[in-house]
C-alpha positions, 0 to 999 in steps of 0.5 A, a space after each residue: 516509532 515509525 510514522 507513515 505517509 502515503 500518497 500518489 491517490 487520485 481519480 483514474 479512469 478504469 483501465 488507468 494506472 496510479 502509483 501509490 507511495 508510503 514514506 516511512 520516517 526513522 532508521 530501521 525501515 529496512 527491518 520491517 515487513 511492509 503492505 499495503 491495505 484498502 478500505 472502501 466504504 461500508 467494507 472492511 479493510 483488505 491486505 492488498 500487497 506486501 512485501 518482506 524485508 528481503 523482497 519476497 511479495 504477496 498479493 490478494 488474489 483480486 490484484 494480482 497481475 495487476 499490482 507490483 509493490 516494492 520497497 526502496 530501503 535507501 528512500 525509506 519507502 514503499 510503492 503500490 504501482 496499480 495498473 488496469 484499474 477497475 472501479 472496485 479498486 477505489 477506495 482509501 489506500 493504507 501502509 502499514 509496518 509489522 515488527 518482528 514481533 508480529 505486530 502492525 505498527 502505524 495507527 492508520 493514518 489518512 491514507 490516500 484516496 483512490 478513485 475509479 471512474 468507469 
């Protein structure tokens, strides 16, 4: 099983930028497709960025230009790189990892808190 820790959250003054960063633990990192999700308070939880095992990224429309994820298969990790952050980007930050089944892997952890001052 894959355990996932991220981290990189804190407060920004809107128009600032964060990197966010996920490490995974285990040897078959490389072989899951990874995202990242937020949750802010009183909303559901959104797919923000992903990214393929071969590269291939996706955004949610609310982030793109603004948002570049990647991976690092020799680190085991995946980063959100956010920049010119709004207020409504504040919220709590997950990754997560889906096998080649189609199935999410982590069972949320605590993610990491991103605020937004305006």
């Amino acid at each position: 099983q894959v355990q996932l820790v991220e981290s990189g959250g804190g407060l920004v003054q809107a128009g600032g930028s964060l990197r966010l960063s996920c490490a995974a633990s285990g040897r078959t990192f490389s072989s899951y497709f990874m995202a990242w999700f937020r949750q802010a308070p009183g909303k559901q939880r959104e797919l923000v960025a992903a990214i393929t095992q071969g590269g291939t990224t996706n955004y949610a429309d609310s982030v793109k230009g603004r948002f570049t994820i990647s991976r690092d298969n020799a680190k085991n990790t995946v980063y959100l790189q956010m920049s010119s952050l709004k207020p409504e980007d504040a919220a709590v930050y997950y990754c997560n990892a889906r096998n080649s089944a189609g199935y999410w892997i982590s069972s949320w952890g605590q993610g990491t808190q991103v605020t937004v001052s305006s």
